[in-house]
Z-matrix of the N, CA and C atoms (Angstrom, degrees):
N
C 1 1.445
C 2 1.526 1 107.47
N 3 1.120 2 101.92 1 150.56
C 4 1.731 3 106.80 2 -152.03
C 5 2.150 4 87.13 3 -97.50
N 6 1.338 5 126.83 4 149.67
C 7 1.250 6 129.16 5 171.52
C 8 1.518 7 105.19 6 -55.56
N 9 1.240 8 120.69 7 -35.98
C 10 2.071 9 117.44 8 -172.47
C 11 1.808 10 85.00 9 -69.55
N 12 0.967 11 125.28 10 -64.97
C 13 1.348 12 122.72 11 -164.88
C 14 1.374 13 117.72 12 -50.01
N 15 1.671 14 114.09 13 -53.65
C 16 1.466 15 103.06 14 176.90
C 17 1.718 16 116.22 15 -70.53
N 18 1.014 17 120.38 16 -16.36
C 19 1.558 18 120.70 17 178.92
C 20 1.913 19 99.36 18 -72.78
N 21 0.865 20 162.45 19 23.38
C 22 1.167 21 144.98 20 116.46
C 23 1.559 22 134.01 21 -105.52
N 24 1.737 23 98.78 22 -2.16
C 25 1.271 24 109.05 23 148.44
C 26 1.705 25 116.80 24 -59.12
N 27 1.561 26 110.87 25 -57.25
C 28 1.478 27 108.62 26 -176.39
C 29 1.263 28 111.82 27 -68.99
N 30 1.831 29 133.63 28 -1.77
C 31 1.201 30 107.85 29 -173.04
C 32 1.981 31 99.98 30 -98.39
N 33 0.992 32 92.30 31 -15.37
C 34 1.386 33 103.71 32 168.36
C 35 1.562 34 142.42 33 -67.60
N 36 1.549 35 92.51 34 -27.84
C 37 1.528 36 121.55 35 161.73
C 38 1.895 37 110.59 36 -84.49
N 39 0.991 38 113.69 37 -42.03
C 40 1.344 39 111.40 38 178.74
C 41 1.434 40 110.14 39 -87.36
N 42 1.461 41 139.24 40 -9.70
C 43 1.628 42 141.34 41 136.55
C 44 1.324 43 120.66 42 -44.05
N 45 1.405 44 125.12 43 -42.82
C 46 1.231 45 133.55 44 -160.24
C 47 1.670 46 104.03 45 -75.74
N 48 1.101 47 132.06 46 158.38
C 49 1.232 48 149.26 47 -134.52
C 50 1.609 49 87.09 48 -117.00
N 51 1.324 50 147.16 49 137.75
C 52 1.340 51 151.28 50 -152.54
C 53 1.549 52 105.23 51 -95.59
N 54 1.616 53 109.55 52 -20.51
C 55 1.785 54 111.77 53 179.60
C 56 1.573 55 89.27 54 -159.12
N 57 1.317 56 111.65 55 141.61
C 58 1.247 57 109.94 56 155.09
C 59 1.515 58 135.33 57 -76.68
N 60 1.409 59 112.89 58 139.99
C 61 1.732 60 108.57 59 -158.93
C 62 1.722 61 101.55 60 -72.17
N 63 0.864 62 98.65 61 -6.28
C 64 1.849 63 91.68 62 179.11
C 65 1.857 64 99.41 63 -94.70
N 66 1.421 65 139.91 64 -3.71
C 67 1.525 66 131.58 65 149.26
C 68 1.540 67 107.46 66 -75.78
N 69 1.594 68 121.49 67 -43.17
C 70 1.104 69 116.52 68 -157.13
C 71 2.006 70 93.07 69 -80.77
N 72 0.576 71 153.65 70 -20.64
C 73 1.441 72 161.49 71 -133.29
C 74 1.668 73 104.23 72 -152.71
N 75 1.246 74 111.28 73 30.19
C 76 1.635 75 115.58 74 -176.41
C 77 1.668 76 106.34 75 -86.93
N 78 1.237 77 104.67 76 137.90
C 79 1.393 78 117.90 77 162.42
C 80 1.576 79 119.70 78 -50.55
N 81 1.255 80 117.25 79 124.07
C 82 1.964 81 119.85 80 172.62
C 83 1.921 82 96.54 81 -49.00
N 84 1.405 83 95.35 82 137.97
C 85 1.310 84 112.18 83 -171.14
C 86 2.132 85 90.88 84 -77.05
N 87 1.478 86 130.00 85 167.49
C 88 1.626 87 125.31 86 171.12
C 89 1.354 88 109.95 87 -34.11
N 90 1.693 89 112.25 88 -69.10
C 91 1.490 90 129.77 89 179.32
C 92 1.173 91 122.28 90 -41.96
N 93 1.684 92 107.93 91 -40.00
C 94 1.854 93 107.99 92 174.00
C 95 1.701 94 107.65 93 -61.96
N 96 1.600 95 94.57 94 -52.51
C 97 1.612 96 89.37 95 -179.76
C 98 1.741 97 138.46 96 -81.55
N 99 1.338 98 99.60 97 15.93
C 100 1.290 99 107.84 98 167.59
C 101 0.981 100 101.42 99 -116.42
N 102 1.663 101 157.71 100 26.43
C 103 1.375 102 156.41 101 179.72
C 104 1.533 103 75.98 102 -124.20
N 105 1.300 104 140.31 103 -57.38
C 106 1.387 105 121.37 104 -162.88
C 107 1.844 106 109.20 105 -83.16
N 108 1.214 107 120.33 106 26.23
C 109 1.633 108 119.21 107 -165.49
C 110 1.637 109 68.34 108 -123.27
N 111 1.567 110 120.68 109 -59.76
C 112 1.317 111 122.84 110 -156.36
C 113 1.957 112 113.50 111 -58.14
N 114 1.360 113 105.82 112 -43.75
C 115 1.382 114 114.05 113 175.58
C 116 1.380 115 110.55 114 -79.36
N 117 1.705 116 119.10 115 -0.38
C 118 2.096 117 104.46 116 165.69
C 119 1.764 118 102.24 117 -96.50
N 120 1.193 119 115.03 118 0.37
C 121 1.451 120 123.16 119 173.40
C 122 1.886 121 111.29 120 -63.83
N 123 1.284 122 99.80 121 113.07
C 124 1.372 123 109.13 122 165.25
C 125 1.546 124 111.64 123 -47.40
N 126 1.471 125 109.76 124 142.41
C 127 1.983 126 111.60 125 171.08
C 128 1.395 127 96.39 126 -45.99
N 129 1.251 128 140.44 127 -76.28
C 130 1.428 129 127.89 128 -152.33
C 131 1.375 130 98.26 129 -70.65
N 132 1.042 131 128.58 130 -30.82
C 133 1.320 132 112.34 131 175.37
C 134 1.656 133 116.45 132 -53.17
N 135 1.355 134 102.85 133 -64.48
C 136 1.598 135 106.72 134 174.44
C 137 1.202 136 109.70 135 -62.38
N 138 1.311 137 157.82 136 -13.49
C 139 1.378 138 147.75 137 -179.33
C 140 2.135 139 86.81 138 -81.91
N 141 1.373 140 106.41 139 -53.62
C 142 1.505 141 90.66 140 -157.44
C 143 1.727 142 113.70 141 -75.31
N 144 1.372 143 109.02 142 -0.38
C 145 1.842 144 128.05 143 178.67
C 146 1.220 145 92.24 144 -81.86
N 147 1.363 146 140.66 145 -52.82
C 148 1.571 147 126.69 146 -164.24
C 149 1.847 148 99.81 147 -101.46
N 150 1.283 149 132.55 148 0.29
C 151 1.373 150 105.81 149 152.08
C 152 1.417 151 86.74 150 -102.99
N 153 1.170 152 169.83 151 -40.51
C 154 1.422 153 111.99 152 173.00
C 155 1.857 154 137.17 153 -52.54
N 156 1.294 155 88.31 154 -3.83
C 157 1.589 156 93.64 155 -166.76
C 158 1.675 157 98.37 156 -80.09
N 159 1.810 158 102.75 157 -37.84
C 160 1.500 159 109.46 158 -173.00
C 161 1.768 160 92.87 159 -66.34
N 162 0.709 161 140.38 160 -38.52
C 163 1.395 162 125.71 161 -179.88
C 164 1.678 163 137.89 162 -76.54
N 165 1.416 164 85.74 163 -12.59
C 166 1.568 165 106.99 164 179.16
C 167 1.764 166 81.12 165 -84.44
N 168 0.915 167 129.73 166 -41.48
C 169 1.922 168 122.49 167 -144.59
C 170 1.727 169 82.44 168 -96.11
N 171 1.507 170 137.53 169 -27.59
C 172 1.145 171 108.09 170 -163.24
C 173 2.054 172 99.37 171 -100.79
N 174 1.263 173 91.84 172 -6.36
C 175 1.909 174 93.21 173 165.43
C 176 1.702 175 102.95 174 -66.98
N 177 1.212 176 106.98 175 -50.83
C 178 1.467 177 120.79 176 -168.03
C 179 1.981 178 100.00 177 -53.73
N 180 0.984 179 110.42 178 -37.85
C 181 1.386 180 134.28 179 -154.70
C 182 1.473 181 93.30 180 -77.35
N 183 1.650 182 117.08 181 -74.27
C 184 1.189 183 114.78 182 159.84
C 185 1.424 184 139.69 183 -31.29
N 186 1.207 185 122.61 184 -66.62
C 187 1.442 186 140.07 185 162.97
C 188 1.923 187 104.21 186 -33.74
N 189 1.308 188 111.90 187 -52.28
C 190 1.855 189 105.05 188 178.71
C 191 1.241 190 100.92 189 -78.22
N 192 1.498 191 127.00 190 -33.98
C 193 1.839 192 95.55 191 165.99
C 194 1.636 193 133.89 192 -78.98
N 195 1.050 194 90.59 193 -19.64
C 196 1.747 195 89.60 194 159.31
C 197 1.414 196 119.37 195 -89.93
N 198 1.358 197 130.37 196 0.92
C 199 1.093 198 122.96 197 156.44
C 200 1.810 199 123.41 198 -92.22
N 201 1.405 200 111.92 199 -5.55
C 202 1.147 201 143.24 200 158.12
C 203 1.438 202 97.38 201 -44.28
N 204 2.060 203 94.22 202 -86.70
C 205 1.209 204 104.84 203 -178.42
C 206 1.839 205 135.78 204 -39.60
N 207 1.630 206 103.37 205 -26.86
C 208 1.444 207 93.34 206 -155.39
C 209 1.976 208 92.13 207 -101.80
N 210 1.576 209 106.81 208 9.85
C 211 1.425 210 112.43 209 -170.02
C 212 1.843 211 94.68 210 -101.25
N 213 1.230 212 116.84 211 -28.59
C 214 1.327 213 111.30 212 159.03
C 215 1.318 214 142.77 213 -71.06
N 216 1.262 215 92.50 214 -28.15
C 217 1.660 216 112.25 215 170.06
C 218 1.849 217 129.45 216 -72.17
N 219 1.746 218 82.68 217 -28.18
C 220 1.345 219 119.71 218 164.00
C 221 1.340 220 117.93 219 -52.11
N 222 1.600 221 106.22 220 -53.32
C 223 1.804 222 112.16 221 -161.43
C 224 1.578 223 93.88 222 -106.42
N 225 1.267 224 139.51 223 4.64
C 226 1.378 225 135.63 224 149.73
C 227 0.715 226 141.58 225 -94.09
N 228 1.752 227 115.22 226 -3.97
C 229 1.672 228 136.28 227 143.09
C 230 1.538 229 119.09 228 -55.57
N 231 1.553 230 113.99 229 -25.02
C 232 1.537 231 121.06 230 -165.39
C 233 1.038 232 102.57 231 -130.10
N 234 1.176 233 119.94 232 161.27
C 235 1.649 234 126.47 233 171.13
C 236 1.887 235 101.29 234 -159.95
N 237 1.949 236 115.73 235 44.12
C 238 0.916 237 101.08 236 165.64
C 239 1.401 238 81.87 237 -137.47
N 240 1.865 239 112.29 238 175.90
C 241 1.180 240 102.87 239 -148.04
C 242 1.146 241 109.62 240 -108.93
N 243 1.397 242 134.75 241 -5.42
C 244 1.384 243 132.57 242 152.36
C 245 1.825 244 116.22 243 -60.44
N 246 1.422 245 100.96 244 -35.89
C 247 1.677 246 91.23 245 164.39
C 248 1.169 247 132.38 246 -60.93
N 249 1.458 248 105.53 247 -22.30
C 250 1.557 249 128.14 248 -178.12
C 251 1.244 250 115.61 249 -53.96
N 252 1.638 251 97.55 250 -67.40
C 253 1.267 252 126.02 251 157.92
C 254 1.531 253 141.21 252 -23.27
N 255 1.754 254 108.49 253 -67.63
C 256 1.103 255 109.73 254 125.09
C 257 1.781 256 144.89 255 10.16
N 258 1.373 257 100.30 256 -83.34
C 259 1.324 258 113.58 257 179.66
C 260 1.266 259 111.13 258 -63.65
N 261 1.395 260 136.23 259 -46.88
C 262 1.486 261 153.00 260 -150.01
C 263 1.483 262 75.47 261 -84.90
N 264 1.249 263 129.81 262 -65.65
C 265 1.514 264 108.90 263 -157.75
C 266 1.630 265 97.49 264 -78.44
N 267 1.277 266 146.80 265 -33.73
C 268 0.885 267 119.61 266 165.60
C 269 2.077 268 136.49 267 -40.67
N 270 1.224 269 86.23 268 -48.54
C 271 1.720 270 105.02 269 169.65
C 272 1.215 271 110.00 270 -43.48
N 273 1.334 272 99.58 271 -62.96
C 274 1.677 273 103.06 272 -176.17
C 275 1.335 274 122.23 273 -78.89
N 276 1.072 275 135.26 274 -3.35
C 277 1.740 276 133.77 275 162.58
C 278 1.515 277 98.85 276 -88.33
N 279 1.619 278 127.30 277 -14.69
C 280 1.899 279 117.53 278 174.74
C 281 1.598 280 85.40 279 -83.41
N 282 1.320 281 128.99 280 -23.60
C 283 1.898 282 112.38 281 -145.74
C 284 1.727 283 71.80 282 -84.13
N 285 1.453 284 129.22 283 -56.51
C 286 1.440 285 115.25 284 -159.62
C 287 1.822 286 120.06 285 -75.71
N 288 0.946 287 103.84 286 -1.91
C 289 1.535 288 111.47 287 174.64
C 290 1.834 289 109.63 288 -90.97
N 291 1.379 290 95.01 289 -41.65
C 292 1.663 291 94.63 290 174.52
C 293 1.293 292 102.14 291 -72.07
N 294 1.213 293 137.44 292 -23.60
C 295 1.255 294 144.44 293 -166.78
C 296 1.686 295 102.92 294 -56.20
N 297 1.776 296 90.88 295 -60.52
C 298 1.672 297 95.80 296 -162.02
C 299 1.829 298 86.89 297 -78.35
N 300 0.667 299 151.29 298 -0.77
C 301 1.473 300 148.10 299 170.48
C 302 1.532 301 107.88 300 -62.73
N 303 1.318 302 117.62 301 -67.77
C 304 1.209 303 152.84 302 154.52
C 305 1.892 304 98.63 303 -21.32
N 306 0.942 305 107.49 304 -74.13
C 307 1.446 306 122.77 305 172.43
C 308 1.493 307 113.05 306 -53.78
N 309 1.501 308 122.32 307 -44.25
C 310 1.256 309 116.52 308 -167.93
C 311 1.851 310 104.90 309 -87.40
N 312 1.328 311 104.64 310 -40.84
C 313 2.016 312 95.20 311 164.74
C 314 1.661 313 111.77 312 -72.15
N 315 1.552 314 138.11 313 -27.52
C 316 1.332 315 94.42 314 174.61
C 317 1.729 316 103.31 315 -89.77
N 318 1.343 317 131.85 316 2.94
C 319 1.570 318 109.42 317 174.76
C 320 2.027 319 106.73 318 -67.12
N 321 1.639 320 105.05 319 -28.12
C 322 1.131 321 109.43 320 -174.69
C 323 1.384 322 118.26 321 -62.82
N 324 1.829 323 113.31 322 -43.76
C 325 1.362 324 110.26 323 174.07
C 326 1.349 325 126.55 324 -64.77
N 327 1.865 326 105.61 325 -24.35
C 328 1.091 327 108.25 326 -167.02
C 329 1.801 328 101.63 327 -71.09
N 330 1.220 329 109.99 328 -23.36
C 331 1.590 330 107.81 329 -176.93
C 332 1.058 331 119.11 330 -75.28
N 333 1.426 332 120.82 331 -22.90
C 334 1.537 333 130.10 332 177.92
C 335 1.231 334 95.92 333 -68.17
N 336 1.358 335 130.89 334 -48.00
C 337 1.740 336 107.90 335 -156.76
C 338 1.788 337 97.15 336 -104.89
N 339 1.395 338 121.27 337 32.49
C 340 1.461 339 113.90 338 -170.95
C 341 1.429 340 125.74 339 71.86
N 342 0.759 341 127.98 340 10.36
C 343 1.911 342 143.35 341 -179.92
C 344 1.105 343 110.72 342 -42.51
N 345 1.405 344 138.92 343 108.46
C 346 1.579 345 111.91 344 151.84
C 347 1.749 346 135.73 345 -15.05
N 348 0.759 347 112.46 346 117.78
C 349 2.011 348 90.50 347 174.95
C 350 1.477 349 127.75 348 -65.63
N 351 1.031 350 127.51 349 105.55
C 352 1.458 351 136.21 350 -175.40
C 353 1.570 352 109.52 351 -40.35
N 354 1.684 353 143.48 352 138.97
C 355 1.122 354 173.51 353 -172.50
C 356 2.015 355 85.49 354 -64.61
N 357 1.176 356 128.24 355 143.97
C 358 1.382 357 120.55 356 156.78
C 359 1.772 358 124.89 357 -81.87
N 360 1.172 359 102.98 358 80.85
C 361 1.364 360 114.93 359 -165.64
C 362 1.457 361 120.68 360 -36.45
C-alpha cells in the first residue's frame, strides 16, 4: 500500500465514531426482557406462574393425545380415501383451534404476572 493511499484510509478510521450509538443504546433482545420481568417476580409469585404454566402445558398435553387418539380411531373406521381425508383435516382444524386456545391462556398468564407477550410462533 502506497503512503498517498493509506493516509485517507487512516483519516477515515480515526473520523469514525469508536461504537455505533444504535449497539451502545440497543433495545433488550425478548429473552433479556423476560429474564428481567422473571427475576422482579416474588418466590411465590414464581412458584405459582410456573405451576400454572405446568397446568396450562399438561391440558395442552392432554387434549393432543386424545386428539391422537380420536384421529386413529378415525382412520381405522375407514379405509377409503376421502374418509381418510376427512379425518386428517378434521385433526388438523382441532390441532389449530386448541392451538390458539393454548395461545390465548398462556398470553393471559403471561399478563397476570407482567410477561412480555410472546411473538405468534
Amino acid at each position: 500500500m502506497t503512503p498517498f493511499k493509506a493516509l485517507p484510509l487512516a483519516l477515515l478510521l480515526a473520523a469514525a465514531p469508536a461504537a455505533p450509538a444504535a449497539a451502545q443504546a440497543r433495545r433488550p433482545t425478548t429473552q433479556e426482557q423476560e429474564a428481567q420481568a422473571l427475576a422482579r417476580l416474588s418466590l411465590p409469585d414464581l412458584r405459582n406462574y410456573f405451576e400454572a404454566r405446568r397446568q396450562i402445558e399438561r391440558r395442552s398435553s392432554d387434549l393432543r393425545l386424545a386428539q391422537l387418539r380420536n384421529l386413529e380411531d378415525c382412520l381405522q373406521r375407514t379405509r377409503q380415501r376421502a374418509t381418510a381425508d376427512a379425518c386428517l383435516e378434521q385433526a388438523r382444524a382441532q390441532r389449530e383451534r386448541d392451538r390458539a386456545q393454548w395461545m390465548r391462556e398462556l398470553a393471559a398468564l403471561r399478563q397476570r404476572y407482567q410477561l412480555p407477550a410472546l411473538d405468534d410462533r
